[in-house]
TORGU-180893 format. One record per residue: x, y, z of N, C-alpha, C, CB in turn; residue in one letter. Coordinates in steps of 0.02 Angstrom, whole numbers, plus 50000, padded with zeros to 5 digits. Glycine has a CB too. Example, Ala and Ser with C-alpha at 12.3 -4.5 7.8 and 13.67 -1.06 7.14 Angstrom:
506604971650390506154977550390506604983550390505654977650452A/506424988850354506844994750357506455000250394507044997050286S/
END
This chain:
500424994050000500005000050000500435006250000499535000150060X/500825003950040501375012950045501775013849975502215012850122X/501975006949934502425007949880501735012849821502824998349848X/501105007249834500725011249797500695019149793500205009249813X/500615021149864500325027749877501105033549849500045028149980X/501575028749860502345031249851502155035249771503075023149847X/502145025349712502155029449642501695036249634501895024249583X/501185035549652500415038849637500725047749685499475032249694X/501145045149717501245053449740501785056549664501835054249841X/502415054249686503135052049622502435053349545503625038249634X/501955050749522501815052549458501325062049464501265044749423X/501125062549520500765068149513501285073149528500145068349555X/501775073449554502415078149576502595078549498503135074449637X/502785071149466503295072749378502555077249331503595060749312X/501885077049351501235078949322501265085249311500655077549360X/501235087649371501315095549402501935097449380501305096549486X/502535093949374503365099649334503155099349273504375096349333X/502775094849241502885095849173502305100549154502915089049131X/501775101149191501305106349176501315112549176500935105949203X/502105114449237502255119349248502615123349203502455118849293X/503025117349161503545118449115503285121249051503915112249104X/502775118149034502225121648983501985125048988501815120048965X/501695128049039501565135649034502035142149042501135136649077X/502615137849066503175142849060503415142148991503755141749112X/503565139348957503565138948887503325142748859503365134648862X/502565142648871502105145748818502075153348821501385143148827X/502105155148883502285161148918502845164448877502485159748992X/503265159748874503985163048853504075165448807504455160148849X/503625160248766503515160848677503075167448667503015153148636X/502545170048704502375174348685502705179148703501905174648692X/503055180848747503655187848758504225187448708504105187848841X/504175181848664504735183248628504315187248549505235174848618X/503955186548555503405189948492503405196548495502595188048498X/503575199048527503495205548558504455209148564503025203648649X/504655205148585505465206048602505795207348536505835198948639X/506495210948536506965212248492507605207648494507115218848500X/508025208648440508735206148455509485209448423508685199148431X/509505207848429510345211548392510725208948345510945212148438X/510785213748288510845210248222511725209848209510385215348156X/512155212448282512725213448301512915218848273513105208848293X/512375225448284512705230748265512585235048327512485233648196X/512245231748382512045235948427511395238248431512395240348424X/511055236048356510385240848354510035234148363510155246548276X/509095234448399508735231048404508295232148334508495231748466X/508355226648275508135226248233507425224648210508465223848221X/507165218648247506595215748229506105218948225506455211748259X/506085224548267505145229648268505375236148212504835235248382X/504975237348195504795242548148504985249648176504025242248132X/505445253048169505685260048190504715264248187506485264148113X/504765267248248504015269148280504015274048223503885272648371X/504275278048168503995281148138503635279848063504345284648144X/503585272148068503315268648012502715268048018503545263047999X/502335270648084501485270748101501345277448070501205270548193X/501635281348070501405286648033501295286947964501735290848044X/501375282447906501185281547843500565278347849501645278147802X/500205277547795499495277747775499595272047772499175281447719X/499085267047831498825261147817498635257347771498535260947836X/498055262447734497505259047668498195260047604496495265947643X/498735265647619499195266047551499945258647546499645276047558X/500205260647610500905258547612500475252047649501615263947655X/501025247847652501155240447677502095241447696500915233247597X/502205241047769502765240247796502995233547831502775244947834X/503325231347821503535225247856504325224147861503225219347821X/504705220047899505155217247920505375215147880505115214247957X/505995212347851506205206047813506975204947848506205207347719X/506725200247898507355198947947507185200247980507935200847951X/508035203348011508185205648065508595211248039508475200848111X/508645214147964509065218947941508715221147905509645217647918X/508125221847865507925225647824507165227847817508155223147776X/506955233447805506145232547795505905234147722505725237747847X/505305229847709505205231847646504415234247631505435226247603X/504535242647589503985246047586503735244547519504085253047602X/502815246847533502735243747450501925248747470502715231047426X/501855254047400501355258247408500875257247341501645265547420X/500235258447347499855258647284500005264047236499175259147298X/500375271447269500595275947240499975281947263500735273847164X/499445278647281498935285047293498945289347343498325283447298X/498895296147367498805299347403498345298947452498805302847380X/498435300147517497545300247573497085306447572497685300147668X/497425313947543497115318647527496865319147467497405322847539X/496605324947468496285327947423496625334747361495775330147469X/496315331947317496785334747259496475337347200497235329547234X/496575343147165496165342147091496335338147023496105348547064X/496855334947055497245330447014496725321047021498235330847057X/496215321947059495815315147071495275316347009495405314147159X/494965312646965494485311046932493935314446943494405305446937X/493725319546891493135323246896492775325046842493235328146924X/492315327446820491825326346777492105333746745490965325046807X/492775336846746492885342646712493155341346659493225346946741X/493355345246615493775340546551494425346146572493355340946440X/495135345146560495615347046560496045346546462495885343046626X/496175352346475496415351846419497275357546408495715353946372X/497845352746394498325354946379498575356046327498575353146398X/499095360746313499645359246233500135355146240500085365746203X/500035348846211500865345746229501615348346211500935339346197X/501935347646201502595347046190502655348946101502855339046217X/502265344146092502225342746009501645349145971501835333145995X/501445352246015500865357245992500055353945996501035359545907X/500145348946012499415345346002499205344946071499405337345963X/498375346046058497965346346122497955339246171497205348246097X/498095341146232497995335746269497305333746340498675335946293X/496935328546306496365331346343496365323746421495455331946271X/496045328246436496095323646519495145324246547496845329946603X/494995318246531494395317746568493775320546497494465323346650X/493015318546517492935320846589492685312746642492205328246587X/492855310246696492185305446723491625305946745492255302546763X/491345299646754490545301246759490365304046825490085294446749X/490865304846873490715307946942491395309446975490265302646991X/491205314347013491905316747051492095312147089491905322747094X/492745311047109493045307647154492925309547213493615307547146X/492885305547264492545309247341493145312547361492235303447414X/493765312847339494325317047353494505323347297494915312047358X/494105322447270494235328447205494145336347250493445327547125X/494565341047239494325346147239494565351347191494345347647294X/494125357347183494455362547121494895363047129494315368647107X/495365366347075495995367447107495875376047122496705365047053X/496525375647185496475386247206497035388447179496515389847302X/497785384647178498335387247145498625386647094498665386847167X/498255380347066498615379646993497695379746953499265369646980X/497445380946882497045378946852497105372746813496915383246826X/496475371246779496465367846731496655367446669496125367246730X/496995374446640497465373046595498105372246591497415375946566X/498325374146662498885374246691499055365546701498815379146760X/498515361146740498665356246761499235350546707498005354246780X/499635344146743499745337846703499155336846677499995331746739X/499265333846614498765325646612498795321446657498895320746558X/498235319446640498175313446675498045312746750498725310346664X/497495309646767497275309846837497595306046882496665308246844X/497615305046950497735300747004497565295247001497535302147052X/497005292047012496735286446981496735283046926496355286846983X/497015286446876497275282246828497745278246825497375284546791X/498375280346908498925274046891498585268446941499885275946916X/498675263246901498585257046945499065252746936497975253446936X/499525253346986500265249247011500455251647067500925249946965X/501205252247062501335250247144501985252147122501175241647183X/502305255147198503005256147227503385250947289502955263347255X/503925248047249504135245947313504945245547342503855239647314X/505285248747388505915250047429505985245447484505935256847456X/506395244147481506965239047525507495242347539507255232747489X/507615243647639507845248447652508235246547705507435252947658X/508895248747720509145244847800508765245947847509815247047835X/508745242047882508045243947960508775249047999507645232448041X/509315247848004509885254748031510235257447976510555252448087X/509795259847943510545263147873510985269147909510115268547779X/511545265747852511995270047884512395276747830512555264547916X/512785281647853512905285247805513485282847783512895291547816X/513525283347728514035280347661514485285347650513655278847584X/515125282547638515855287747648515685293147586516815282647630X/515195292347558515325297747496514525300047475515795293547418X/514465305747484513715307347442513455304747376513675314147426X/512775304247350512615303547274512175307647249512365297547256X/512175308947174511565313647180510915309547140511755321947141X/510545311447175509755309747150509755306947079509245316747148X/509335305247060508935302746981508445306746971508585295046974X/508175305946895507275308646892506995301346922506855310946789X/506435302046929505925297146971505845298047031506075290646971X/505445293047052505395291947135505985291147161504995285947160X/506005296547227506765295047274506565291947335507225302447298X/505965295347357505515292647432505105291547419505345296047490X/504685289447480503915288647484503825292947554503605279647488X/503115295447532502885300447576502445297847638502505305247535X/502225301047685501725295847713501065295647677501565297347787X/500805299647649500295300647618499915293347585500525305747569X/500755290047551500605284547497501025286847436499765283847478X/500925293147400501285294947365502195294447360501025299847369X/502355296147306503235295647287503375302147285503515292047209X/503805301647324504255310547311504895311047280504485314747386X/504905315447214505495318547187505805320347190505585320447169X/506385322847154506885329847170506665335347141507625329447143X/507085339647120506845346447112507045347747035507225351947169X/506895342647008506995344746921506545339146896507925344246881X/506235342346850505645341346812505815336246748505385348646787X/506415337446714506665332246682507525331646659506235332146627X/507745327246632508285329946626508685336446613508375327446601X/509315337446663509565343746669508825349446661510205344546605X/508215348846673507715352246670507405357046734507325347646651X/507325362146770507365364446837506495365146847507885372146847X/506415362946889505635362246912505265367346892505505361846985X/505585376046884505395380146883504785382846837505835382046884X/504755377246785504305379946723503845376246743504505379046644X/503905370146773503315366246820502965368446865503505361646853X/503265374446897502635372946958502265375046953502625373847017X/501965379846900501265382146877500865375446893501215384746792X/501045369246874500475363546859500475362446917500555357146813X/500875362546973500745360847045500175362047092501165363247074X/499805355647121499275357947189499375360647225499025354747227X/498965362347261498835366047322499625364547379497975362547357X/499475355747364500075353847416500655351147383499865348347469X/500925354347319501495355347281501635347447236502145357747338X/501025345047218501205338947189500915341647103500755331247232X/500945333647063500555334547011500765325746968500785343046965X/500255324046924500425319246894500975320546823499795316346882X/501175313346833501525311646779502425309046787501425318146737X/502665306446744502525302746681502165293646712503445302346630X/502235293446772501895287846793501395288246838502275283846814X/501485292146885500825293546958501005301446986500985286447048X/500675302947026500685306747064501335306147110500115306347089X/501585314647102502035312647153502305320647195502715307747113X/502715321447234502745328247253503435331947255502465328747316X/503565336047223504155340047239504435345447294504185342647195X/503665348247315503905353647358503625352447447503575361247319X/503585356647482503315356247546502625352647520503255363947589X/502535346447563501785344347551501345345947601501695337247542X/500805353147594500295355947644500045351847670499815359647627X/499785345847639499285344047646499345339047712499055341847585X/500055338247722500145334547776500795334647832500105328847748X/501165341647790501805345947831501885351747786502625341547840X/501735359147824501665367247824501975368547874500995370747827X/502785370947866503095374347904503105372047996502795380947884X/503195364448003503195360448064503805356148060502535356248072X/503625350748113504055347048132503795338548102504125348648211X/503215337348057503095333748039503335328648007502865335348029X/503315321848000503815316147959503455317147901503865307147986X/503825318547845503535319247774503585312847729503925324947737X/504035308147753504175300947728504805297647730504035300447666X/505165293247708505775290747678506095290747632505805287147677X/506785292847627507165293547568507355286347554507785298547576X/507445285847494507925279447478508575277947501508045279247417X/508665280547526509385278947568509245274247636509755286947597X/508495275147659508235273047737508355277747773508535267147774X/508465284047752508435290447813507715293947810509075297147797X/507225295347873506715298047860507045306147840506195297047923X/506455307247819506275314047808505835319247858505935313547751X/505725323647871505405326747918505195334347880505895326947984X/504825338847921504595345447878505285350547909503605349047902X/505165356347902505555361947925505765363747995505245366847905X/505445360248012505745361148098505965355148103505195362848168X/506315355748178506425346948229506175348648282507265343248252X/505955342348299505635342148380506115342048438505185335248392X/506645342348401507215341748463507215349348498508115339548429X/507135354748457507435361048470506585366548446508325362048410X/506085362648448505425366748427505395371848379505185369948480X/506185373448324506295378348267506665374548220506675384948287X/506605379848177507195376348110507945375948130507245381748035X/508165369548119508705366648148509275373048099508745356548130X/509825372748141510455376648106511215372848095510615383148155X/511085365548103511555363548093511575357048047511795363448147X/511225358947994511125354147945511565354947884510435354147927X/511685348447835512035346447795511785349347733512085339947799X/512245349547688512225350847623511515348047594512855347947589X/511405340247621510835339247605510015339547658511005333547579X/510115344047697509585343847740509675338647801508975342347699X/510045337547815510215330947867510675332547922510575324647828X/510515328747993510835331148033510705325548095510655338348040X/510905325448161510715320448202510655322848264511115315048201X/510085320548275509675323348345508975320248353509535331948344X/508795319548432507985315948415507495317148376507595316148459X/507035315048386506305317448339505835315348390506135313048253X/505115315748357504715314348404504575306848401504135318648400X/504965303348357505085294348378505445291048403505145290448342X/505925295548420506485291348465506745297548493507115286048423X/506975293148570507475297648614508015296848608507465297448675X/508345292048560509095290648542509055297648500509315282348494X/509695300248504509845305548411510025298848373510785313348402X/509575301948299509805297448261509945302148199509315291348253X/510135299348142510255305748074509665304948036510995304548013X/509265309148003508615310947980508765317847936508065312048045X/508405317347889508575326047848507845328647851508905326247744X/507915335547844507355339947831507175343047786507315343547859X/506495344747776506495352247714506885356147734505825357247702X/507345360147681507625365047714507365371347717508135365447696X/507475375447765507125382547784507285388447701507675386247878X/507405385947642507835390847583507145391547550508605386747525X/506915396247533506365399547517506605396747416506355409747554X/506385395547397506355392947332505705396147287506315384947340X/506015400547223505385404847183505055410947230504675398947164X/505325411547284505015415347329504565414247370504825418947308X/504245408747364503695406247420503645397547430502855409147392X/504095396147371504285385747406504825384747426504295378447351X/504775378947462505175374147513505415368347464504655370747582X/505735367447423506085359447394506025355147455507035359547366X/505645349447432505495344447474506425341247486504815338447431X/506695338347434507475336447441507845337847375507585328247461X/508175343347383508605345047348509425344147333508455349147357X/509365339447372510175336947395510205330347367510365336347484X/510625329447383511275321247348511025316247413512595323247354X/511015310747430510905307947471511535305947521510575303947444X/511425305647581512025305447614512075296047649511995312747678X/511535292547624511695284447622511795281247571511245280647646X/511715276347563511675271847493511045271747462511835264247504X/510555275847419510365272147398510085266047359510395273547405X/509395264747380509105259647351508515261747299508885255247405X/508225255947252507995257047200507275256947222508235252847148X/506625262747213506245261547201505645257647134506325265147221X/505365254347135505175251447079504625249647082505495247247060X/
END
């Protein structure tokens, strides 16, 4: 009877460690879902740098790939409002070639359409917002770092904005200076063409003379508006290309980030990035 009562204690004691062991397990497993690690550079890689909540849900798609890289991928559309969205107006330009270029009209306004106040309709690109249907996508270091030597920009997409949209440089086409362009520019300094919508100058519509994140350069350095949150004014110790290192309002580490710069451009714009990039970059596509 006692050897009995012996095993029957001996199996509910091994019952109870191993039950215990499993929920410590399971426990564990879920704090590691949540937890970071080190990609041996010092930096905690795995979570998404906190200023990647600030891009447009319904536009961008952000994710991880690793423990070293994240990769962005946008429909290209904007979350505001634009006269550049689909509307029952007809637009009509001179091309290049002398021949009329007509845009529209659709059978109903876009619930984001609005008139335009700074540029008109003869002024505008062709071609509406909604007409591109594709996609942007960048692969970016989750810690980029700056590269022993500057580069300068391309035509095309250099960043992505939070909006959803691609942001440019400051020339319109080869060796070409934005300047004869910005008549066609919105309200919040964008306009279509030769593939989507995209923006060159301060974008109102979602950073006017603040401290706002305006998006990512291809290099993996954010972008930010005219101020920093480190110092509540326009920073004074920035780089050739708008860049400099100090917090933001996503991290309490300083990290390096560039800005619009405070240089009055035409007399009343801000060049979104007018500079060479000070990382490596990477190819939007």
């Amino acid at each position: 009877m006692n050897q009995s009562i012996n095993k029957s204690f001996l199996m509910y004691i091994g019952i109870s460690i191993m039950a215990i062991a499993g929920v410590y397990s399971c426990t564990s497993s879920d704090d590691d879902n949540g937890s970071t690690t080190d990609d041996g550079s010092g930096n905690n890689t795995t979570e998404l740098h906190a200023a990647f909540a600030e891009f447009d849900s319904d536009n961008v798609t952000i994710m991880m790939s690793g423990t070293s890289s994240v990769n962005i991928e946008t429909n290209g559309l904007p979350n505001h409002t634009s006269p550049y969205w689909s509307s029952t107006n007809v637009r009509t330009i001179t091309g290049p070639n002398g021949n009329a270029v007509v845009t529209g009209p659709a059978a109903t306004d876009h619930p984001l359409y609005v008139d335009p106040i700074i540029t008109s309709g003869d002024q505008m690109a062709p071609g509406n917002i909604d007409d591109f249907n594709g996609s942007f996508s960048l692969t970016v270091p989750s810690s980029p770092t700056l590269a022993s030597s500057s580069s300068t920009t391309g035509l095309g997409a250099i960043g992505i904005a939070v909006s959803g949209s691609v942001i440019y440089n400051d020339e319109e086409g080869p060796n070409v200076p934005l300047d004869s362009a910005v008549g066609s520019l919105d309200y919040t300094a964008a306009h279509t063409g030769p593939q989507s919508y995209h923006y060159h100058l301060e974008p109102k519509a979602f950073s006017d003379d603040d401290d706002a994140l305006v998006g990512i350069i291809s290099d993996g350095f954010f972008i930010y508006g005219r101020k920093c949150t480190s110092t509540g004014t326009y920073p004074t110790d920035l780089d050739a290309s708008g860049g400099h290192t100090s917090t933001t309002q996503h991290t309490t580490t300083a990290e390096y980030h560039y800005h619009i710069q405070n240089t009055v451009y035409l007399n009343q714009y801000y060049i979104i990035f007018p500079g060479d990039y000070q990382g490596t970059p990477n190819n939007i596509q």
